[in-house]
Rosetta silent file (secondary structure, phi, psi, omega in degrees, C-alpha in Angstrom):
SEQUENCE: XXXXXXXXXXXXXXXXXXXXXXXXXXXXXXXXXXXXXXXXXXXXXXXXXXXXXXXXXXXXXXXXXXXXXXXXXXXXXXXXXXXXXXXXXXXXXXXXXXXXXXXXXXXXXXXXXXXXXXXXXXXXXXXXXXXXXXXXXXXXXXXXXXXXXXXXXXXXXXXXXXXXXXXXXXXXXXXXXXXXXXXXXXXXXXXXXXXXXXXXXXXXXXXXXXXXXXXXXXXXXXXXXXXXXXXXXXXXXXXXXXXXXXXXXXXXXXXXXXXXXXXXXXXXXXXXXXXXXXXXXXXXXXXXXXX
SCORE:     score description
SCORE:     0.000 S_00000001
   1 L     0.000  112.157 -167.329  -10.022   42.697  -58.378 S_00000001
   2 L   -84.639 -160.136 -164.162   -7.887   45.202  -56.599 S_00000001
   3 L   -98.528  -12.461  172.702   -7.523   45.002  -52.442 S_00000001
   4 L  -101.268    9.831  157.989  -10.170   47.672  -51.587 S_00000001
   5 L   -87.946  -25.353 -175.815  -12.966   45.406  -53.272 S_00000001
   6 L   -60.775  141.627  164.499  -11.513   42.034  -52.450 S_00000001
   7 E  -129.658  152.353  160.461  -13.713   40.186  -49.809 S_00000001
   8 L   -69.329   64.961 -160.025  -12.776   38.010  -47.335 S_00000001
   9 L  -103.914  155.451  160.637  -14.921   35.269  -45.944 S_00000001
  10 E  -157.816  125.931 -158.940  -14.522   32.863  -43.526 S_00000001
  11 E  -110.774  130.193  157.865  -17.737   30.606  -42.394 S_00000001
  12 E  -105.172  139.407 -175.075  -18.289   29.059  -39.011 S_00000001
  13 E   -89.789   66.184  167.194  -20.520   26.376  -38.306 S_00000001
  14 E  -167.209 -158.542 -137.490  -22.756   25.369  -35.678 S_00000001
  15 L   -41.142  121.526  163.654  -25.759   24.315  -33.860 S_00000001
  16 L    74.993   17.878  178.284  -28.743   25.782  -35.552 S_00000001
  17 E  -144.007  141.426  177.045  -26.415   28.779  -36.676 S_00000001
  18 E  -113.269  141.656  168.203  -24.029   29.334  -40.334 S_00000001
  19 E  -151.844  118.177 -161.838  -22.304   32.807  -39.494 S_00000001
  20 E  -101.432  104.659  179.919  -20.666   33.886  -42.384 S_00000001
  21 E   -95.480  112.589 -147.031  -17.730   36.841  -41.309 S_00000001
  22 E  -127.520  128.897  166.636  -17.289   39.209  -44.359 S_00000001
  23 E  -102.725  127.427  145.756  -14.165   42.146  -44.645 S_00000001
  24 E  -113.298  136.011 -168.000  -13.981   44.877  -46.965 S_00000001
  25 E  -110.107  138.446  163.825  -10.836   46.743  -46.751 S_00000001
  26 L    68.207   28.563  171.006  -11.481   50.517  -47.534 S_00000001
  27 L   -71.124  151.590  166.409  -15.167   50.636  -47.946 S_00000001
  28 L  -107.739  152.241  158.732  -17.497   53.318  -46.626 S_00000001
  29 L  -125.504  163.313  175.029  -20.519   53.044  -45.047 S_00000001
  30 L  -103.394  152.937  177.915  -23.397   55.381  -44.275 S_00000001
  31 H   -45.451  -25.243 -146.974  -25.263   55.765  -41.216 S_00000001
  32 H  -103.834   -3.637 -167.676  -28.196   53.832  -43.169 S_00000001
  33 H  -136.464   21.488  174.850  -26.448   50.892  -43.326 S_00000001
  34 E   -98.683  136.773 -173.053  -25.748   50.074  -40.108 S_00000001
  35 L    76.206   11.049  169.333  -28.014   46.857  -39.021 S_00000001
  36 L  -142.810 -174.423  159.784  -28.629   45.998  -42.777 S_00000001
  37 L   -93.806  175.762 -168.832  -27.054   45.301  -46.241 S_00000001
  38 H   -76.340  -96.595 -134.179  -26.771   47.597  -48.923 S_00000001
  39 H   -62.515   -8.442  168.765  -29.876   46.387  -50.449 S_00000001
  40 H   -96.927   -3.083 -171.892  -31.796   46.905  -47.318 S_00000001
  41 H  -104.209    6.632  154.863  -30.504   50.580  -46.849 S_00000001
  42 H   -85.938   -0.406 -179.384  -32.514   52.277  -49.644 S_00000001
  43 H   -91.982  -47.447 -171.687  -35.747   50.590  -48.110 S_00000001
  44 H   -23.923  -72.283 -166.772  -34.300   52.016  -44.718 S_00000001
  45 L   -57.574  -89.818 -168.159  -33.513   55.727  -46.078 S_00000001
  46 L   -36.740   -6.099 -166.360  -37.114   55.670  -47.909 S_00000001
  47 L  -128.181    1.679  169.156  -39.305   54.563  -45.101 S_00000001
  48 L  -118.626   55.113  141.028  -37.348   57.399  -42.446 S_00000001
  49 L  -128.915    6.702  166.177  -38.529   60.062  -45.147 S_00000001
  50 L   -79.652 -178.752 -171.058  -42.382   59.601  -44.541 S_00000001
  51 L   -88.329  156.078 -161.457  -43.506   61.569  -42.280 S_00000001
  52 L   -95.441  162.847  163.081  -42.993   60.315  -38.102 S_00000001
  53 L  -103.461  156.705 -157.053  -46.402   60.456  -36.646 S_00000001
  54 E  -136.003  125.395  144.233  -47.029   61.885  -33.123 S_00000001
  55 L   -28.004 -173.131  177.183  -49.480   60.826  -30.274 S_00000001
  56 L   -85.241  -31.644  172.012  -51.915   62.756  -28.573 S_00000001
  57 L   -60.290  -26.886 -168.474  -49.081   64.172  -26.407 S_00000001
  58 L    70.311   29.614 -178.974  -47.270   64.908  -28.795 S_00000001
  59 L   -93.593  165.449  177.446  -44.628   62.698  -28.095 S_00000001
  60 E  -110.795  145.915 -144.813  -44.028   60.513  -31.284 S_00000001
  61 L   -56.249  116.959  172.497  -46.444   57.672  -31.763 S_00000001
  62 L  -122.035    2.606  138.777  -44.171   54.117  -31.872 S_00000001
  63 L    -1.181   92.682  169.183  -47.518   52.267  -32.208 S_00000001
  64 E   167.088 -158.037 -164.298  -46.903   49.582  -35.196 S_00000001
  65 E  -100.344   96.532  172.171  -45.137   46.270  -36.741 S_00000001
  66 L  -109.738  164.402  172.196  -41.579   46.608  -36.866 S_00000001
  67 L   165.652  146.995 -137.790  -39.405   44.196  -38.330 S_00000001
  68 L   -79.199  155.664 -178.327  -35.898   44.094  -40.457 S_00000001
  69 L   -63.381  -39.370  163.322  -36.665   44.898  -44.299 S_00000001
  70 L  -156.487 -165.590 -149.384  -34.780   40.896  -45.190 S_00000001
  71 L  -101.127  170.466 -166.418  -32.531   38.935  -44.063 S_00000001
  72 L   162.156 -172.299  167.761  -28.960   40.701  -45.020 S_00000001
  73 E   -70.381 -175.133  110.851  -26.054   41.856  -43.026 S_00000001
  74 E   -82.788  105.051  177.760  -24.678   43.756  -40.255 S_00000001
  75 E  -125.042  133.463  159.705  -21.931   46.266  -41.515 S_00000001
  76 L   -96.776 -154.255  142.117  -19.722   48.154  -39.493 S_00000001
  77 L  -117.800  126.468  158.103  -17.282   50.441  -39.849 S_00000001
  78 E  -146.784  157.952 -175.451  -13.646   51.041  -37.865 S_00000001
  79 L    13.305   77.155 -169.730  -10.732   52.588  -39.367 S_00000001
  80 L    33.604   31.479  178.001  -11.893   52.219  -42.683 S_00000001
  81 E  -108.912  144.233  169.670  -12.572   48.424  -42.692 S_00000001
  82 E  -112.068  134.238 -155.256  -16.231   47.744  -43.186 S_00000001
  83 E  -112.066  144.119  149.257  -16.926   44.335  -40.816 S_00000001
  84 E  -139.809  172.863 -159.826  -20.362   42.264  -41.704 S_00000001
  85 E  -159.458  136.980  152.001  -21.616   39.632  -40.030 S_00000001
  86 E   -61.027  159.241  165.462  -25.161   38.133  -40.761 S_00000001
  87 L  -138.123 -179.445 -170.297  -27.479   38.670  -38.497 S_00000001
  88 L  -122.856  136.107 -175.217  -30.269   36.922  -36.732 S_00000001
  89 L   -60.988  163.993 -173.344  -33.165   39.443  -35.326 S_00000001
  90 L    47.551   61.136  157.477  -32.370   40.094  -31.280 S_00000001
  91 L  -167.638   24.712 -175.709  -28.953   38.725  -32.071 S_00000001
  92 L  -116.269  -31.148 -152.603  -27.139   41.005  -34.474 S_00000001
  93 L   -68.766  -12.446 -131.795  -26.360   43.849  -32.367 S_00000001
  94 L  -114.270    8.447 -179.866  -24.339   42.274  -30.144 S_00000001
  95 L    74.287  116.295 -134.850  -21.399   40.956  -32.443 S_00000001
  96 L  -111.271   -6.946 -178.522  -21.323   37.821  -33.918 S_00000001
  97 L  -169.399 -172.566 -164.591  -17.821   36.495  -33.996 S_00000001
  98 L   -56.171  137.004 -171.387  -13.930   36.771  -33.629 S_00000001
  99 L    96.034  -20.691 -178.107  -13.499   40.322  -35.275 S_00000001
 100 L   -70.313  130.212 -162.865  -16.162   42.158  -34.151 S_00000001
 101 L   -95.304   76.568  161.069  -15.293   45.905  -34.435 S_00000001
 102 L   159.210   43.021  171.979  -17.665   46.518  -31.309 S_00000001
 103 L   -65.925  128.978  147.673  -16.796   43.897  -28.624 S_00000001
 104 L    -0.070  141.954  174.927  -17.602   44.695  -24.848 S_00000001
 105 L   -99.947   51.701 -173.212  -15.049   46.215  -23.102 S_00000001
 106 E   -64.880  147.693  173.336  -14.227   43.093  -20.628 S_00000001
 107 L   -31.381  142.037  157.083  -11.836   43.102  -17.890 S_00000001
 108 H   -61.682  -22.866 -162.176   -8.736   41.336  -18.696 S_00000001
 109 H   -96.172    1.788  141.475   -8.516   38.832  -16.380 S_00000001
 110 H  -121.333   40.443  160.809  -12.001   37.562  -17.739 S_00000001
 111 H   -71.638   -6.014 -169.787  -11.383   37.792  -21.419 S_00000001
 112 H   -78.757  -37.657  162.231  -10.269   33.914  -21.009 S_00000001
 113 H   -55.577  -52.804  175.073  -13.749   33.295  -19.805 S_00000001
 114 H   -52.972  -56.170 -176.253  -15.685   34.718  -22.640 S_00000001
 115 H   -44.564  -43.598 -165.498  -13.245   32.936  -25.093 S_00000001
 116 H   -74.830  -67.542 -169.108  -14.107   29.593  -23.230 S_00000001
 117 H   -48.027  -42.979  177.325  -17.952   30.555  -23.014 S_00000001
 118 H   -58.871  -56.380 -170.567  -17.844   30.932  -26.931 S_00000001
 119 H   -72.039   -0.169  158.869  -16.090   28.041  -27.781 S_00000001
 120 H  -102.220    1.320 -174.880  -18.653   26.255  -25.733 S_00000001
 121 H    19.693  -76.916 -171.454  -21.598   27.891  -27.170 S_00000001
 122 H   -49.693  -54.444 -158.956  -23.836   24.976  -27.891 S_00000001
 123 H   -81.340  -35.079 -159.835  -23.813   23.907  -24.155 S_00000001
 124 H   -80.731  -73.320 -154.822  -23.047   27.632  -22.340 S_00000001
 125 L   -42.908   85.067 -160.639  -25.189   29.692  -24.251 S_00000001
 126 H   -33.600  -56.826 -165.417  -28.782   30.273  -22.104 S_00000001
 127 H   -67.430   -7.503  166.207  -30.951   30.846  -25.100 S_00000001
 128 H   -80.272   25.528  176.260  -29.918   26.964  -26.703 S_00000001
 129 H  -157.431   44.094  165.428  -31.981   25.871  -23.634 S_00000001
 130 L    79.791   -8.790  173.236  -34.585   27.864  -24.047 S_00000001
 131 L   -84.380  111.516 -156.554  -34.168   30.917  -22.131 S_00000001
 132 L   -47.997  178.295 -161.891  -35.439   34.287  -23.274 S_00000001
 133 L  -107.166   -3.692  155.978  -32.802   36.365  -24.637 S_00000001
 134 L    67.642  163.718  148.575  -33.257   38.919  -22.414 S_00000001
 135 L   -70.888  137.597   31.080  -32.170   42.427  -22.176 S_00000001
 136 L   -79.193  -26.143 -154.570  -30.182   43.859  -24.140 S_00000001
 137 L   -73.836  -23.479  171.655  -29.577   41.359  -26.730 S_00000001
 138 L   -39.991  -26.509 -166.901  -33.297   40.736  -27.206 S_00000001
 139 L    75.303 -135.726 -174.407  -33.171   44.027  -29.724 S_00000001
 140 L   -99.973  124.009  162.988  -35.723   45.909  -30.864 S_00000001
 141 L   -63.838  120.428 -178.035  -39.413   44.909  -30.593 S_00000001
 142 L   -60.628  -10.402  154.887  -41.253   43.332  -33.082 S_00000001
 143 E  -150.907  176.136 -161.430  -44.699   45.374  -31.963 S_00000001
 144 E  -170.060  126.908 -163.975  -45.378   48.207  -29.980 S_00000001
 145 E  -121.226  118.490  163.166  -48.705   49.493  -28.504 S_00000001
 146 E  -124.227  157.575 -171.255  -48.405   53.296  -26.443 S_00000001
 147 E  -153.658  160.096 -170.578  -50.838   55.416  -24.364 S_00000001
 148 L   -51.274  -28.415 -177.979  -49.837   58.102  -22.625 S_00000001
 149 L  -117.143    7.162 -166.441  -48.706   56.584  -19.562 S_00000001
 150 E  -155.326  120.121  169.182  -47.566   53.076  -20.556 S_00000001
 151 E   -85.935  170.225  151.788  -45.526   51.422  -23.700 S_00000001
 152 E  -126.257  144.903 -164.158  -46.240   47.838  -24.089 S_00000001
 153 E  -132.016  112.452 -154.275  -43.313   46.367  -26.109 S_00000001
 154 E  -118.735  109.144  178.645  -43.960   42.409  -27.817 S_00000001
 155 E  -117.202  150.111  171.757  -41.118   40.159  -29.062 S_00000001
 156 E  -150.546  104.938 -137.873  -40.911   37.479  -31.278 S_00000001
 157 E  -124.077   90.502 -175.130  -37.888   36.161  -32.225 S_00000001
 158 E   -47.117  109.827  173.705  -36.412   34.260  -35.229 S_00000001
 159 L  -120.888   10.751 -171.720  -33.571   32.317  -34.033 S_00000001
 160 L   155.593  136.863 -176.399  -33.007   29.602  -36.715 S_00000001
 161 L    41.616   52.960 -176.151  -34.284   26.947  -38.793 S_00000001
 162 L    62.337  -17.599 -153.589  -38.104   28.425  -38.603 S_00000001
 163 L   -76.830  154.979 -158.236  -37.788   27.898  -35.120 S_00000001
 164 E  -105.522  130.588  158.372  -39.422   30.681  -32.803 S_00000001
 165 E  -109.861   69.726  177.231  -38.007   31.352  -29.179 S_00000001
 166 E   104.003  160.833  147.354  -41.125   32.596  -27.885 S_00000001
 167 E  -140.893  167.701 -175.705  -42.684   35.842  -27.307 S_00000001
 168 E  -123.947  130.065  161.523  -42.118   38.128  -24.917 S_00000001
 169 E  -117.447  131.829 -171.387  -43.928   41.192  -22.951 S_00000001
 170 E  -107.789  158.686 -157.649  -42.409   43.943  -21.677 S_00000001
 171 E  -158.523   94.409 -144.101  -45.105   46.358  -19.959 S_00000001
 172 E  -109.662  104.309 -170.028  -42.883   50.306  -20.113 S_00000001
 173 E  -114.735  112.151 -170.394  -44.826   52.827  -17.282 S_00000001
 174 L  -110.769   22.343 -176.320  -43.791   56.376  -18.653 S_00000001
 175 L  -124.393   72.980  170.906  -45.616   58.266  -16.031 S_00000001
 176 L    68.504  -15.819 -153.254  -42.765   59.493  -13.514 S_00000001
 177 L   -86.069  155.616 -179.884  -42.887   56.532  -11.512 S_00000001
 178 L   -78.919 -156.117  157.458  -39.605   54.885   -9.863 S_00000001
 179 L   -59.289  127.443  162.127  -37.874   51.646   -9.834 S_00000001
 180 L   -55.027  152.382  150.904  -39.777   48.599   -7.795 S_00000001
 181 L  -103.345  164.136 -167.855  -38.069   47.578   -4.721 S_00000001
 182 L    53.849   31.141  145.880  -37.474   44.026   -3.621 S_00000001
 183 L   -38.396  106.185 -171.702  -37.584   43.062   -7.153 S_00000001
 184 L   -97.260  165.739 -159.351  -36.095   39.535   -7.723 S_00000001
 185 L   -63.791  153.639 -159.679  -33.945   39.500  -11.164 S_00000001
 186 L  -137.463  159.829  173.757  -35.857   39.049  -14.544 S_00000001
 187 L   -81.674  -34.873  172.085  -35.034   38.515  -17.848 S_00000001
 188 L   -86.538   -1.578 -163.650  -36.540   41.428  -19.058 S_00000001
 189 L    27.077 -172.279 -167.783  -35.457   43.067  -15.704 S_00000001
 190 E   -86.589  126.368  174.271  -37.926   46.104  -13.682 S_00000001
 191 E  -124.145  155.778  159.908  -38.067   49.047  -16.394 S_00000001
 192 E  -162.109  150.196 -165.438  -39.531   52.684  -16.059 S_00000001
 193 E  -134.470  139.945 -179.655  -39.243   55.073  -19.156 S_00000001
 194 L  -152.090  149.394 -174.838  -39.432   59.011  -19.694 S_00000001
 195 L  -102.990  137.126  170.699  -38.797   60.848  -23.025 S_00000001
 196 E   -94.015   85.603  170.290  -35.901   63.121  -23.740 S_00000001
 197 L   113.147 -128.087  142.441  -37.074   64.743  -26.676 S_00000001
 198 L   -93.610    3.355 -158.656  -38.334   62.641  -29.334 S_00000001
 199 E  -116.631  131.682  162.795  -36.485   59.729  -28.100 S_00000001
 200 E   -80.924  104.779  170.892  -38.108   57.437  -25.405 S_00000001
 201 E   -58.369  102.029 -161.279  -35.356   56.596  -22.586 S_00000001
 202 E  -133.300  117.189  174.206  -36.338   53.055  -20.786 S_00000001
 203 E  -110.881  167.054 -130.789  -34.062   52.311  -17.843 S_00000001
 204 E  -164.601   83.643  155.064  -33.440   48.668  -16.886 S_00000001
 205 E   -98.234  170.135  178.588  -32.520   47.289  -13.608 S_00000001
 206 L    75.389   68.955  174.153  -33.089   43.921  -11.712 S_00000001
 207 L  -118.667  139.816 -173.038  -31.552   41.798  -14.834 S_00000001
 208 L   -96.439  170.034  163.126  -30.659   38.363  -14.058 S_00000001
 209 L   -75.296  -18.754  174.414  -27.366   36.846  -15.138 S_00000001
 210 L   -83.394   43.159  146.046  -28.889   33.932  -17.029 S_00000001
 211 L  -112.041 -179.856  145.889  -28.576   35.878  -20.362 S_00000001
 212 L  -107.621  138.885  171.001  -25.980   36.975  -22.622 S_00000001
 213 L   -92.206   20.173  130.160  -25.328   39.742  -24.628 S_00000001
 214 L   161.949  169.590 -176.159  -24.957   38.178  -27.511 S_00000001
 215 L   -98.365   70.819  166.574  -23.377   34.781  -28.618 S_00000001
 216 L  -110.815   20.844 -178.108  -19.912   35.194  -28.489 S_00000001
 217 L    83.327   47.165 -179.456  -19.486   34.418  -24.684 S_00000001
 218 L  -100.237   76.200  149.718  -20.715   37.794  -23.640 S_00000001
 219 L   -44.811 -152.302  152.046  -21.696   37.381  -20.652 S_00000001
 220 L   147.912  166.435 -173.472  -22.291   39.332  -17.576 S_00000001
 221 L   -93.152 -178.362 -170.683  -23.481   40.032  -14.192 S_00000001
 222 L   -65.913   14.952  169.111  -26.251   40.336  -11.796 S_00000001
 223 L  -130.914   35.528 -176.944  -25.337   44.197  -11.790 S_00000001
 224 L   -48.892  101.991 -160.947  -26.042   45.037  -14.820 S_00000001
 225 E  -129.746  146.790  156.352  -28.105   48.239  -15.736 S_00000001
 226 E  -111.895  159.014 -167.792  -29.059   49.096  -18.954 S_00000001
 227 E  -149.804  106.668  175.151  -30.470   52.431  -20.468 S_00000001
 228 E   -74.541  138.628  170.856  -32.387   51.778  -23.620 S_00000001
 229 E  -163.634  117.618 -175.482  -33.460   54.498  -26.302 S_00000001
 230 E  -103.822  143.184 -175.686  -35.856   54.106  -28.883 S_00000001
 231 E  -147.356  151.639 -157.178  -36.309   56.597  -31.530 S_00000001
 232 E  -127.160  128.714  172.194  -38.782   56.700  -34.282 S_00000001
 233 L  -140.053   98.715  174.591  -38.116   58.861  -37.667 S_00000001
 234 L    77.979  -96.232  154.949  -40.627   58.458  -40.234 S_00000001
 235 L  -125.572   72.713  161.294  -41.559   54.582  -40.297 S_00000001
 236 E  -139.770  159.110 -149.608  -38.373   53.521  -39.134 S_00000001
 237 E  -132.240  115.987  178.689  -37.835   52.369  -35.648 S_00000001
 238 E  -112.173  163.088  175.166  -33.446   52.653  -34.090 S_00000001
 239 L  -139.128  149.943 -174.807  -33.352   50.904  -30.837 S_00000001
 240 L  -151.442  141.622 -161.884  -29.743   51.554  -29.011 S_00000001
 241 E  -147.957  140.748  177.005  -28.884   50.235  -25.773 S_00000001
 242 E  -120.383  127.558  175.969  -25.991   51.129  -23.345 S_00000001
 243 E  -118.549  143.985  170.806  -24.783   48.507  -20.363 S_00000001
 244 E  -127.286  151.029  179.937  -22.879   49.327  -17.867 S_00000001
 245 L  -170.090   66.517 -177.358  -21.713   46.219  -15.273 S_00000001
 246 L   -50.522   -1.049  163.796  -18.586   47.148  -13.541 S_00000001
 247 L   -65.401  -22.843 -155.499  -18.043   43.364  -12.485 S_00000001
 248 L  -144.088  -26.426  162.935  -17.271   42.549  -15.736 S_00000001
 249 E  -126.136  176.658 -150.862  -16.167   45.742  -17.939 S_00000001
 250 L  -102.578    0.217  134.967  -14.304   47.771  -18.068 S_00000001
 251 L  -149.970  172.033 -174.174  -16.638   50.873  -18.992 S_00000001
 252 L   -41.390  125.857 -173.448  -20.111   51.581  -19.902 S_00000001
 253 E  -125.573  137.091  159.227  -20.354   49.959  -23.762 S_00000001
 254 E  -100.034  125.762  173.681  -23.207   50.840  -26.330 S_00000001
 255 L   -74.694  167.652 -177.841  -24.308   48.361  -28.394 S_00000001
 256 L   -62.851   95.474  165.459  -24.513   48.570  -32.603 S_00000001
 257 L   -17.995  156.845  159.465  -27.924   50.393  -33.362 S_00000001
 258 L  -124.176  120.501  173.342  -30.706   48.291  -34.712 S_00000001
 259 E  -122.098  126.503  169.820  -33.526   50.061  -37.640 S_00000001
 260 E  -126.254  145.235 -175.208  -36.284   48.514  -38.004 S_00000001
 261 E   -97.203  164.959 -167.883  -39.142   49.441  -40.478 S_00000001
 262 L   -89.168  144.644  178.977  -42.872   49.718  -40.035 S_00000001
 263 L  -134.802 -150.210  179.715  -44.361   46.780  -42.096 S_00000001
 264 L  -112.714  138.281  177.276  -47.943   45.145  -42.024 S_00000001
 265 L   143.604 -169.912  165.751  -48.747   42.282  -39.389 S_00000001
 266 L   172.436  166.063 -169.659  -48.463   41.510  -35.672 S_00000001
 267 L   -48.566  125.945 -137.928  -47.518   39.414  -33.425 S_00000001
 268 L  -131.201  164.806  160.111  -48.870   35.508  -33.654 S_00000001
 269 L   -54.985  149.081 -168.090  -48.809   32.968  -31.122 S_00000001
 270 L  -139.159  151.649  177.789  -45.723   31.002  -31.803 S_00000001
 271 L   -68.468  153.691  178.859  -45.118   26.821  -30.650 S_00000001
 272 L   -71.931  133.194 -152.712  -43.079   25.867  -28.083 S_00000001
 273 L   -51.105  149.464  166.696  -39.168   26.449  -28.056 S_00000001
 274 L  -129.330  131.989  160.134  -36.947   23.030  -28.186 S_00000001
 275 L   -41.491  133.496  158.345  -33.653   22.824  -27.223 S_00000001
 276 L   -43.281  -51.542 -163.143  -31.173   23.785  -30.013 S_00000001
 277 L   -70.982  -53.645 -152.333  -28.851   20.943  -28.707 S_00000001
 278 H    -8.905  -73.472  174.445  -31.391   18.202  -28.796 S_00000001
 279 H   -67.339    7.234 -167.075  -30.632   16.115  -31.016 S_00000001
 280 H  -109.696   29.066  169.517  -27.072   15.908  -30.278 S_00000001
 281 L   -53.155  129.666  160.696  -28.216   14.732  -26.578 S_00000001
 282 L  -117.099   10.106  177.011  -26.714   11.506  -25.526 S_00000001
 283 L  -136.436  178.570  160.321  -29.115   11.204  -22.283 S_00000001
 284 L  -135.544   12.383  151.536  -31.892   12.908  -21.283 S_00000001
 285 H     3.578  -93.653  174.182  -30.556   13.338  -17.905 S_00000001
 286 H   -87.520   52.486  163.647  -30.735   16.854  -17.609 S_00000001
 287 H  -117.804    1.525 -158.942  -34.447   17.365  -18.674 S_00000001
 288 L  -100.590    0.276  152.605  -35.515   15.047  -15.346 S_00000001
 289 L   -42.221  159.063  150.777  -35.308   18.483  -13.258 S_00000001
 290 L   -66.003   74.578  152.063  -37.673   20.322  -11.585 S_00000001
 291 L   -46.045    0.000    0.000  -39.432   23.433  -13.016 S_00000001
């Protein structure tokens, strides 16, 4: 086994997550294989070579199921290293560990903080307590209903052990209109969307801070804006998201596309989320709060 085939693992453990961190030195990858594994990027390629279907508008129709072809990898590419990481959906984009060839660009003087936030995860991390995952890191939607003046966008979101955290609706008004004012911050924050093209453009202000952008301590702040862009080619669905938050980087960073494929199904009611942490509770202290 020579040195550009040799792989490299190294597995981290913990609550309600195995995240297995995979090297290949001097591999290639193809655009098709970004957000999957090799065995998911011939379903990928074959399902963006039907034909895309278009609305009455003639904008094109992103109406459908989406959802990753299996469970598989995340491979990047940077200077000829190909990086993988498992992923979980609305948690792979965002870089899953030490190594990630597409970290945030944070300030220095609060990379100590992120480092901290990570190695606290379990306790730090919003979405082990239940908190949607918000945008960006939420991903791509698992359905998607459009009419000419309105997307409606539906999440549902594997995050471990069967367990579900929820769904979510986002409700995407594509007919000129601006931002609300006096808007207080949301997890999904105040969106309005207009198409460039073939690509819809959904911009995203009013985000609270109690998300992350993804769970490696990525935090960030209440001034966050994101600019979203979904694009549909044949039955395949990329979702790509750019944040900018000059409190905390140090320029605008785009996250690692996500393709998702059209399959058959829709969205089901799902039970209610439990802490991740639970059992490793030694009180119950902080559940005696107020909602």
């Amino acid at each position: 086994m020579n040195s550009r085939s040799f792989w490299q693992r190294a597995t981290i453990v913990g609550s309600s997550f195995l995240c297995l961190f995979i090297v290949r030195a001097g591999a290639q990858v193809d655009r098709a294989t970004v957000s999957h594994g090799p065995a998911a990027a011939a379903e990928i390629k074959a399902a963006a070579a039907k034909p895309t279907p278009r609305a009455s508008d003639g904008h094109p129709d992103l109406t459908g199921y989406w959802d990753f072809p299996q469970p598989g990898l995340n491979e990047h590419t940077q200077n000829g290293v190909v990086y993988a990481t498992p992923f979980l959906p609305g948690q792979n984009a965002v870089g899953q560990m030490v190594g990630d060839p597409n970290p945030p660009p944070y300030r220095a003087e609060l990379l100590a903080k992120v480092k901290e936030l990570a190695k606290n995860q379990t306790h730090a991390d919003p979405a082990f307590h239940c908190k949607p995952l918000g945008v960006p890191r939420v991903g791509p939607p698992r359905q998607v209903i459009q009419t000419p003046k309105l997307v409606a966008l539906f999440y549902q979101v594997d995050i471990g052990e069967g367990d579900q955290s929820g769904i979510g609706v986002r409700l995407i008004p594509t007919d000129g209109r601006p931002h609300r004012k006096d808007v207080d911050p949301m997890y999904f924050g105040d969106s309005v969307g207009h198409w460039e093209g073939d690509t819809l453009v959904v911009d995203v202000t009013h985000l609270t801070e109690d998300t992350w952008l993804g769970i490696s301590g990525y935090f960030h702040s209440a001034a966050m804006h994101v600019v979203e862009r979904y694009a549909r080619k044949g039955n395949t669905l990329t979702y790509e998201a750019t944040v900018e938050d000059p409190m905390v980087l140090t320029k605008p960073w785009t996250m690692t596309p996500q393709t998702v494929r059209l399959e058959e199904g829709m969205v089901v009611e799902q039970p209610p989320c439990e802490e991740r942490d639970e059992k490793h509770l030694v009180n119950e202290e902080h559940h005696t709060r107020d909602f």
